[in-house]
C-alpha positions in Angstrom: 79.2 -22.2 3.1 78.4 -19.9 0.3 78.7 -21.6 -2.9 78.1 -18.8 -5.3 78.7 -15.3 -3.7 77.5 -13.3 -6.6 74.3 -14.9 -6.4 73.9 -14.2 -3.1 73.9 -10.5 -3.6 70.8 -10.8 -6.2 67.7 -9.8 -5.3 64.9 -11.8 -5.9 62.8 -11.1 -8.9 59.2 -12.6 -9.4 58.1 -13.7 -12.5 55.1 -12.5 -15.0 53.6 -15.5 -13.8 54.0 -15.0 -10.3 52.5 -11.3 -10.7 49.8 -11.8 -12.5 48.5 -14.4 -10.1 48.8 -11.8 -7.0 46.9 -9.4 -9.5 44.3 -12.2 -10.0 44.0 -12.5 -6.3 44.2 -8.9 -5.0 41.2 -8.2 -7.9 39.1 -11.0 -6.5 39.6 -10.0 -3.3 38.3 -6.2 -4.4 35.8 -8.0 -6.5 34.5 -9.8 -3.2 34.4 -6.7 -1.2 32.4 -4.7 -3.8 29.9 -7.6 -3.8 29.2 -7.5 -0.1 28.7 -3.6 0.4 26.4 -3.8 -2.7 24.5 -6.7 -1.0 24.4 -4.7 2.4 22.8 -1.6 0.7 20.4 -4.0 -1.0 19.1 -5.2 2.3 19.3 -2.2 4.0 17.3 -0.2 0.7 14.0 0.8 1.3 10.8 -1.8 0.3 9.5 -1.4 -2.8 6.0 0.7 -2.6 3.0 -1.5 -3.0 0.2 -0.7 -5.7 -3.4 -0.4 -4.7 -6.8 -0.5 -6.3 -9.8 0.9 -4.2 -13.0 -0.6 -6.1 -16.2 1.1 -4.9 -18.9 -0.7 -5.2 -22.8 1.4 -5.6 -26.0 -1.1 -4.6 -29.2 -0.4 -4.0 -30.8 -2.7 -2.0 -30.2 -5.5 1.4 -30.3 -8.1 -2.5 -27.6 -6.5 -4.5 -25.6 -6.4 -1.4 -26.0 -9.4 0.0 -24.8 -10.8 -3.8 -21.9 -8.4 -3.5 -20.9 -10.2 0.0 -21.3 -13.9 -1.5 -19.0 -13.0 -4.6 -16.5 -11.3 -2.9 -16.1 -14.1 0.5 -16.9 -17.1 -1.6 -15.4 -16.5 -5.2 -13.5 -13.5 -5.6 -11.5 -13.5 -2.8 -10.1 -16.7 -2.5 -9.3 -16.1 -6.3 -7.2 -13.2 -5.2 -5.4 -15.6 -2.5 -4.6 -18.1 -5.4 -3.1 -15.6 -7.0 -0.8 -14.5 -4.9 -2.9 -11.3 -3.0 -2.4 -12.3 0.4 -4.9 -9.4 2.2 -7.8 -8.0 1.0 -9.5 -5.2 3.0 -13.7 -5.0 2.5 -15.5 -2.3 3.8 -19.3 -0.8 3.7 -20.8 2.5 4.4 -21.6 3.2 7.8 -25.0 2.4 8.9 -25.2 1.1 5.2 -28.9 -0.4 6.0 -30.3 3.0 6.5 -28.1 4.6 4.0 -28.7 6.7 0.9 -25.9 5.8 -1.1 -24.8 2.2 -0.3 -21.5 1.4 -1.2 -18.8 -1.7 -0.6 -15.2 -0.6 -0.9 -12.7 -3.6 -2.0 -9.1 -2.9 -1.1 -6.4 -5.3 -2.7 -3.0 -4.7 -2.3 -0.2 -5.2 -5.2 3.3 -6.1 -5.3 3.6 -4.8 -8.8 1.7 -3.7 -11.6 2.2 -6.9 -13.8 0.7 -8.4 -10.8 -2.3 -6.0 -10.6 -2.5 -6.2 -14.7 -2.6 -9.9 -14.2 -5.3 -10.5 -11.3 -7.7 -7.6 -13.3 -8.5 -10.7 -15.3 -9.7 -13.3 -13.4 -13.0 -13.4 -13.9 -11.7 -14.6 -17.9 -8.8 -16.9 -16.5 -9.9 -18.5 -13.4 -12.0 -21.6 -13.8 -12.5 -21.8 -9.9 -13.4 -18.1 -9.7 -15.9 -18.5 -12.9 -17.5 -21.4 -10.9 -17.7 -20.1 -7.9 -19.0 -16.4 -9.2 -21.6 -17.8 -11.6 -24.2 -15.6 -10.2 -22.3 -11.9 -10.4 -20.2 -13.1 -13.9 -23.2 -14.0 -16.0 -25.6 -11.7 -14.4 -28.4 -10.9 -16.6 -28.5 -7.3 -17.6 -31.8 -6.6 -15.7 -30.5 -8.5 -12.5 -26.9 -6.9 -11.7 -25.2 -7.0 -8.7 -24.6 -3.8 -8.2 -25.4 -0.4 -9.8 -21.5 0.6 -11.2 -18.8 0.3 -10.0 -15.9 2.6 -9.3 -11.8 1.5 -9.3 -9.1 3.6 -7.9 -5.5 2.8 -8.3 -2.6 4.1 -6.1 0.8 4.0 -5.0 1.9 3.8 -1.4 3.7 6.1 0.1 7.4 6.4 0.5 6.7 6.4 3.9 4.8 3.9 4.7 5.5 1.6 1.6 3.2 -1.3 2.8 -0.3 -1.7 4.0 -0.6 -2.5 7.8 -3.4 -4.9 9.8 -4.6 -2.6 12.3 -5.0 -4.6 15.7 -8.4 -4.5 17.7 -10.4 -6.7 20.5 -14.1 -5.5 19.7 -16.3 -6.8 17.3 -15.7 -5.7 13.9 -19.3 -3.9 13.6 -18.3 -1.9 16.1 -15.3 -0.2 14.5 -15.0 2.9 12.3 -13.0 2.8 9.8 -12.0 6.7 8.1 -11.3 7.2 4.6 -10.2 10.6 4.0 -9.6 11.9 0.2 -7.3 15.1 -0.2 -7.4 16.9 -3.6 -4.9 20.0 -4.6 -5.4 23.2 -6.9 -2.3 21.3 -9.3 0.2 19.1 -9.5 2.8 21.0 -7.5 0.9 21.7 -5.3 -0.4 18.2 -4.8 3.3 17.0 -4.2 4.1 19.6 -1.1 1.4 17.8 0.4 2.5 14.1 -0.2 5.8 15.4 0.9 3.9 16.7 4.7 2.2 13.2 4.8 5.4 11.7 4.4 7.7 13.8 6.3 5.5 15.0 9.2 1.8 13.6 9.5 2.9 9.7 9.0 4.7 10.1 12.7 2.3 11.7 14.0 -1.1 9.3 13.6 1.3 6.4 14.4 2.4 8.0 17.5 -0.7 9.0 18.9 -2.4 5.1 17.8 -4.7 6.3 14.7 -4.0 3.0 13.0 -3.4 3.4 9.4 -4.1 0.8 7.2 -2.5 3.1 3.8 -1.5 5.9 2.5 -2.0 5.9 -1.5 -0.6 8.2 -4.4 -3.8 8.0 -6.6 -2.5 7.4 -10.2 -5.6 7.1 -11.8 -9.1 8.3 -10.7 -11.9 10.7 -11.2 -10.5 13.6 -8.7 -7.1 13.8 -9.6 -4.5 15.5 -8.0 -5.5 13.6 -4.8 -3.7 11.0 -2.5 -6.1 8.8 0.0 -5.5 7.2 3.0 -7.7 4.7 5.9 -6.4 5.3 9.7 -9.2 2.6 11.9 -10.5 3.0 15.6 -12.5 1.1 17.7 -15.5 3.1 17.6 -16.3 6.1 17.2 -15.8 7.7 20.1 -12.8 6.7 20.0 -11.9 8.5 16.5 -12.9 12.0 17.9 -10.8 11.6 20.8 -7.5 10.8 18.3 -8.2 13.3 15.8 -8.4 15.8 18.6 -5.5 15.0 19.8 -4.0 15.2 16.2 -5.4 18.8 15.9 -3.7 19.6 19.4 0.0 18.2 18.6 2.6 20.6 18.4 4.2 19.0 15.6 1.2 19.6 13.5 0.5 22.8 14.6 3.9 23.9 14.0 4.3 22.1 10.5 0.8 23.5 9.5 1.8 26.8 10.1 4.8 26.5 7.7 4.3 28.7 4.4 5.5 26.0 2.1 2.1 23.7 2.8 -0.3 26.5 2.3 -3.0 26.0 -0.1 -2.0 22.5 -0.7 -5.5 20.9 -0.4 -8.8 22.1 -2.2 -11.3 19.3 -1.3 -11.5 16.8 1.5 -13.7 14.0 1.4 -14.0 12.7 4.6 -15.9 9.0 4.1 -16.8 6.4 7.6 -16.7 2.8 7.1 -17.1 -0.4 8.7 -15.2 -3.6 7.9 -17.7 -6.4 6.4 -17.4 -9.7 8.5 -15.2 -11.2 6.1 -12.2 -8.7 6.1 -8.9 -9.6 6.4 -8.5 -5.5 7.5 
């Protein structure tokens, strides 16, 4: 029985209240969905691009070096661990012993700059690392380590943004480990060729098992526009049989022919190494 048939012909009409808590809930709803695509692109965004120094060490002698050798495995390195550098790459000249120009490359890879900024002074702020490093830290003038030293820092590249452990099951003195340095004419110029490397030669040494350790942007050095990069084989017959088959890829054949990467490199240095016993590379 219908009490009140006017009323029954009224349509129902929701109050301010009752609207503004469906707005409330429709927004948070949007709100919520906004969230998870922009946490989805976040972990699906590219890595951020590690910083690297390259310091390149000059001895003279079987003493200075094997100094160089008990800093580095004994003091300096395990200061970098502490501090946060989790692999650090140490390589010497091929056939150093018999070598004219002896050098011992240190690799150390960054997450940041404040973190490179921060580690470049250790040798003030770490007690253990003072301790430990007595011998290169308070060398006497007349008795240094080393001759001078050289640092190189760099970016990675876009596309390969972080450094990789190359994988081997020979003896580490039996490996050869390549580090090429391209310079351009000028800055331009110098990008068309970081934009090859990343668009075209990164593929192809991973493809054909050349074993890159990095591929750095130099921002600061003494041959600048360059980038620099390490790919490692097991010996080095081995490395003559990849780079020939890197010379003989279509792909780079092809992409070297293209006009726009003519002229984009002026000097390569083309430097063997070996990793010391105590490298994490």
């Amino acid at each position: 029985m219908i009490l009140n048939p006017q009323l029954s012909k009224t349509k129902y009409q929701p109050s301010k209240s009752t609207m503004k808590t469906k707005f409330i809930f429709l927004f948070s709803i949007i709100l919520g969905f906004l969230s998870l695509h922009t946490e989805a692109k976040l972990l699906t965004a590219a890595p951020s691009r590690q910083i690297y120094q390259l310091l390149i060490y000059h001895v003279q002698d079987k003493n200075q070096e094997a100094r160089m050798d008990k800093y580095l495995a004994e003091a300096y390195i395990p200061a970098l661990h502490r501090n946060g550098v989790k692999t650090v790459g140490v390589f010497k000249t091929l056939n150093i012993d018999t070598a004219k120009d002896k050098k011992i490359y240190v690799f150390i890879p960054f997450k940041s700059l404040p973190e490179f900024l921060k580690v470049s002074k250790l040798t003030e702020t770490d007690a253990q690392l003072a301790a430990k490093g007595s011998d290169y830290i308070n060398a006497a003038y007349n008795e240094a380590p080393y001759q001078r030293v050289e640092s190189i820092l760099m970016e990675a590249f876009a596309g390969m943004p972080e450094l990789k452990k190359p994988s081997f099951s020979n003896p580490k003195n039996e490996r050869v480990y390549e580090l090429r340095s391209y310079e351009s004419p000028t800055e331009q110029l110098y990008r068309k060729k970081v934009s090859m490397f990343d668009k075209e030669e990164v593929e192809i040494f991973d493809r054909i098992g050349s074993q890159p350790i990095f591929y750095g942007e130099v921002l600061s050095g003494s041959k600048m526009p360059n980038l620099m990069y390490i790919t490692t084989y097991s010996n080095m017959e081995s490395r003559d049989e990849h780079w020939k088959v890197f010379s003989s890829d279509p792909k780079w054949k092809r992409v070297s022919a293209l006009p726009e990467y003519q002229h984009v490199v002026s000097k390569a240095d083309i430097i063997f190494l070996t990793p010391a016993d105590y490298s994490e590379l």
